[in-house]
C-alpha positions as CSV (number, residue, x, y, z in Angstrom):
1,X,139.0,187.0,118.8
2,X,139.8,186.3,115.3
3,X,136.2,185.9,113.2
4,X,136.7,182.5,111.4
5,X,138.0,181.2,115.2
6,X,134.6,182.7,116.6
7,X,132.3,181.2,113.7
8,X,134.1,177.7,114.2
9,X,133.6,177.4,118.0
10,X,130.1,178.9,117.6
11,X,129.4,175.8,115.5
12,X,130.8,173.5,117.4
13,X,128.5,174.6,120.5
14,X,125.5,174.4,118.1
15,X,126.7,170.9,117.0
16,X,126.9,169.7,120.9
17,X,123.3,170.8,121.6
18,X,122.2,169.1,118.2
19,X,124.1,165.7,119.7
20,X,122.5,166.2,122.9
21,X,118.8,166.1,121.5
22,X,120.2,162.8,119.5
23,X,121.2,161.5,122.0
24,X,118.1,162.1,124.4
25,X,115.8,160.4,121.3
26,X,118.6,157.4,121.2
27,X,117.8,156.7,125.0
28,X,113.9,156.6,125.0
29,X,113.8,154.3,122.0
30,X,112.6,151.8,124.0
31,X,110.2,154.0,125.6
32,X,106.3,153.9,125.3
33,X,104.9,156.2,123.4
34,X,107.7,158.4,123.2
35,X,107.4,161.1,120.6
36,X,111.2,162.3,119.3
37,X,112.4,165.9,119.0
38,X,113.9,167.5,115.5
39,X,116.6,169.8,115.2
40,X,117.2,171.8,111.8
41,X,120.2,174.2,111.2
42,X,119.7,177.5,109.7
43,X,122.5,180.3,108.9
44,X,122.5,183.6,110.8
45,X,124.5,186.5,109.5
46,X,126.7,187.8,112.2
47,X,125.7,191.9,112.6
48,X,128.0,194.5,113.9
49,X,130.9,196.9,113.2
50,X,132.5,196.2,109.7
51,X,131.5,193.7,106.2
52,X,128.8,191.0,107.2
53,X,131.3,188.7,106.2
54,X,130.7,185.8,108.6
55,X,127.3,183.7,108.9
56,X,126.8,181.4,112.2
57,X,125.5,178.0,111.8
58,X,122.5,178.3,114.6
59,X,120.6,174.9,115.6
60,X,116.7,175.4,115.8
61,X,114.3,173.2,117.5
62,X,112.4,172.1,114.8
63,X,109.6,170.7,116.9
64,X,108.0,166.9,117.7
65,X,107.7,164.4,115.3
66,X,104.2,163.6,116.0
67,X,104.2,160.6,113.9
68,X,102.9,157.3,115.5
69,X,104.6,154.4,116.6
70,X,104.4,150.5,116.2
71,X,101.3,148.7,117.9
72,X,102.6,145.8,120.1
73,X,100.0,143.2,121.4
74,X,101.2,142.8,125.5
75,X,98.5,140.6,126.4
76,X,97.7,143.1,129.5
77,X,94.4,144.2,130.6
78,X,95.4,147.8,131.7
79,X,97.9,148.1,128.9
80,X,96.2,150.3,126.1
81,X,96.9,153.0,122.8
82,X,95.7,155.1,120.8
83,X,94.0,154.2,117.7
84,X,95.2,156.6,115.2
85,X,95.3,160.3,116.7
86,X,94.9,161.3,120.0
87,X,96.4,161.6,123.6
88,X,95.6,160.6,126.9
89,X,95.3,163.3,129.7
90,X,97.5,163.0,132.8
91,X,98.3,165.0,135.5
92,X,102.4,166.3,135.4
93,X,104.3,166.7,138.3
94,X,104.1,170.6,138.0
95,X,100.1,169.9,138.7
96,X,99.2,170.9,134.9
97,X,97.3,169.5,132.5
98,X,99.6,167.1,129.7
99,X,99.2,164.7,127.1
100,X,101.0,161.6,126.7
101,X,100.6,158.3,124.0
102,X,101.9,156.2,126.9
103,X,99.2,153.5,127.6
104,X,101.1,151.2,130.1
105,X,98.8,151.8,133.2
106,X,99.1,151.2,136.6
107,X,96.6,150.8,139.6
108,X,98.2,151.8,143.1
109,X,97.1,150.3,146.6
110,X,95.0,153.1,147.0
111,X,93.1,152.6,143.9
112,X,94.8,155.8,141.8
113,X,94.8,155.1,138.0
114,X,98.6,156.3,137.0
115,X,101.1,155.8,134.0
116,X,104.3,153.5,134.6
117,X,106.0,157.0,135.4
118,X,103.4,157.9,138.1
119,X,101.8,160.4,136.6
120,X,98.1,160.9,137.6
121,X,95.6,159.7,134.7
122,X,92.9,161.8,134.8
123,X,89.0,162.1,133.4
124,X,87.0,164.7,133.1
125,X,86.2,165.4,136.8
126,X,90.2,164.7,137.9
127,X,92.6,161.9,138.5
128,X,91.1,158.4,137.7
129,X,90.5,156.2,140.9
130,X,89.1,152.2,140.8
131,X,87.0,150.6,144.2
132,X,89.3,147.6,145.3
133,X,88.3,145.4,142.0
134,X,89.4,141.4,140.8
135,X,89.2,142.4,137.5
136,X,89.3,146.1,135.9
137,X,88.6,146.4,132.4
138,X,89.2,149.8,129.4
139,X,86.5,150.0,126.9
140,X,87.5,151.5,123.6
141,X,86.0,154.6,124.5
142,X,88.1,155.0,127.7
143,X,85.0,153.8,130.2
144,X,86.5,151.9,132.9
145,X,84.7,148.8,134.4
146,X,85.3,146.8,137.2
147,X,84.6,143.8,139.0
148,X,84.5,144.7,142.7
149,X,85.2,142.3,145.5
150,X,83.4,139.5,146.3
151,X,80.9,140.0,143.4
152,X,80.1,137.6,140.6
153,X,81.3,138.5,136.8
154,X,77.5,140.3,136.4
155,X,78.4,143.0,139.0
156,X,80.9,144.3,136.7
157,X,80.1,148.0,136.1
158,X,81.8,151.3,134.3
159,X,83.9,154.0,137.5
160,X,84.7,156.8,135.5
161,X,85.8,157.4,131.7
162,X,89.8,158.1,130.6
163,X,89.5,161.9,129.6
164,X,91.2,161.7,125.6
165,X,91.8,164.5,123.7
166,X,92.7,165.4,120.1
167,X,94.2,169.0,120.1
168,X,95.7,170.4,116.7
169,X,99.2,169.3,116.3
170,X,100.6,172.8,115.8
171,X,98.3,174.0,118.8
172,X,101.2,171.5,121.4
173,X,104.3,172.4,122.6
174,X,106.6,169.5,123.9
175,X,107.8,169.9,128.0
176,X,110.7,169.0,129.5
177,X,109.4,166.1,131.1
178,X,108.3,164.9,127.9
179,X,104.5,166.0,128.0
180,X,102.4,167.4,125.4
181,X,100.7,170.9,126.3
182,X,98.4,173.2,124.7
183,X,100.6,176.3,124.4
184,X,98.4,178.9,125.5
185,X,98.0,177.1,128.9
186,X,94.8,176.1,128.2
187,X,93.0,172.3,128.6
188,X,92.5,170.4,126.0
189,X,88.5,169.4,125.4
190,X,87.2,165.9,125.3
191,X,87.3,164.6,121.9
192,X,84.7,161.3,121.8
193,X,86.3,160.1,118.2
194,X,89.2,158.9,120.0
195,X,89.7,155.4,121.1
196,X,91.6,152.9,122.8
197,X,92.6,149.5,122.0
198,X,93.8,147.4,125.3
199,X,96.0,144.6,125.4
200,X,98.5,146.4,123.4
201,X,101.6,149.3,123.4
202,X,102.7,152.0,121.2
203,X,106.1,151.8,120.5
204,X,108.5,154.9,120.4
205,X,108.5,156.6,117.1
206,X,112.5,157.0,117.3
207,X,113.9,155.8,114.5
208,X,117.2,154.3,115.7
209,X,119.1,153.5,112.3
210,X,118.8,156.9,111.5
211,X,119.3,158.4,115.0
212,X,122.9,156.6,115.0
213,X,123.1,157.9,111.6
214,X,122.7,161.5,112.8
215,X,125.3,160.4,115.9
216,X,128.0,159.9,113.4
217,X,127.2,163.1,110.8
218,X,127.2,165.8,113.8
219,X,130.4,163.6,115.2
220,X,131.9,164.3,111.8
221,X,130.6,167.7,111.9
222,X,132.0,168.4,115.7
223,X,135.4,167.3,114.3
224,X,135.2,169.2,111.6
225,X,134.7,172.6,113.2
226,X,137.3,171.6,115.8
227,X,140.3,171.3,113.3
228,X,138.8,175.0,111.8
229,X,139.4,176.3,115.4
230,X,143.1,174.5,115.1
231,X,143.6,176.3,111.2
232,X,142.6,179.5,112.7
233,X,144.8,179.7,115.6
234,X,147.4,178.4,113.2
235,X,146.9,181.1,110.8
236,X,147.3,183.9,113.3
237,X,150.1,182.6,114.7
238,X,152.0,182.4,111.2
239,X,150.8,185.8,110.5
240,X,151.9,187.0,114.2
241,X,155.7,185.7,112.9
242,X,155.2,187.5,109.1
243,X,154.4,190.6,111.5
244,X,157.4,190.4,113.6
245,X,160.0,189.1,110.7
246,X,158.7,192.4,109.0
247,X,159.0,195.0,111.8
């Protein structure tokens, strides 16, 4: 395969998985406490046989933005978020240990504490779980109180305490399902600085002007390494014919 055909359809591959994490950040704008993913380009020298005279363009993950999103006041009880840095444990599907910013909680039939995607919200001890209650309460400090039953407002009294954590940013790796984890495996220790504020939502951090901004440059880009794939096959079949004429 002729080089400059090879380093255009390389490219255009690296250009596709660049659209693709785009495009994943463009459809959780709307989602709570979404953190979005980065993608930088960096040249790498093709090696073998010959003159290094072609460089691949090769897209690198360039990590989480880990910068926080709007505050928005929902006016519901089990609604809450993060003042400032932190993350609230949850249990993944895999059964390990994550981190998420999503606040928008949920109490099942059988009393388990999850996130609007079902995931388990756990405290130190394991997953969160609330007595049947008429009124269930978050303190700042995660300390959940309710109001059990067929008690008066003074029976109101703290279950269990919302495990948060405040790992080092470059100590997290981002999963596929979108959780934070500790990359060496490990849990992450109870950190007592961090609080909640209920009533309110953080906002995805996606910034969709420039998201559909990005759409439309690695477009451009796409198209532009498909018409270098076009010149090239062009060029070898004009010098196939020079070839031919001269034999």
């Amino acid at each position: 395969m002729d080089r400059g055909l090879y380093v255009a359809m390389t490219g255009a591959k690296q250009i596709m998985q660049a659209q693709a994490v785009n495009n994943h950040n463009i459809a959780n704008v709307n989602t709570v406490g979404f953190r979005s993913d980065a993608v930088s380009f960096v040249s790498q020298p093709i090696y073998g046989p010959g003159y290094a005279t072609r460089v691949n363009a090769v897209a690198n993950d360039a990590g989480t933005d880990f910068s926080s999103g709007v505050l928005e006041s929902s006016g519901r009880d089990l609604d809450v978020a993060i003042n400032g840095k932190g993350y609230i444990a949850v249990l993944g599907t895999d059964g390990t240990e994550g981190y998420t910013r999503a606040g928008d909680l949920r109490v099942g039939p059988d009393g388990a504490v999850t996130t609007a995607s079902g995931l388990a919200v756990l405290t130190e001890s394991g997953p969160l779980n609330v007595p049947p209650a008429t009124t269930i309460t978050i303190g700042n400090d995660g300390t959940v109180s309710v109001l059990p039953l067929g008690l008066t407002p003074k029976g109101i009294s703290p279950t269990d305490r919302i495990k948060l954590v405040n790992p080092s940013e470059k100590a997290l790796q981002k999963g596929d399902d979108g959780l934070l984890r500790l990359k060496n495996g490990a849990k992450a220790e109870i950190d007592p600085n961090v609080t909640l504020t209920s009533g309110v939502l953080e906002s995805s951090n996606v910034n969709a002007a420039q998201s559909l901004i990005n759409m439309i440059e690695l477009q451009r880009l796409y198209e532009f390494q498909v018409r270098s794939m076009n010149s090239s096959d062009q060029n070898e079949q004009t010098a196939e014919q020079l070839m031919s004429n001269v034999s």
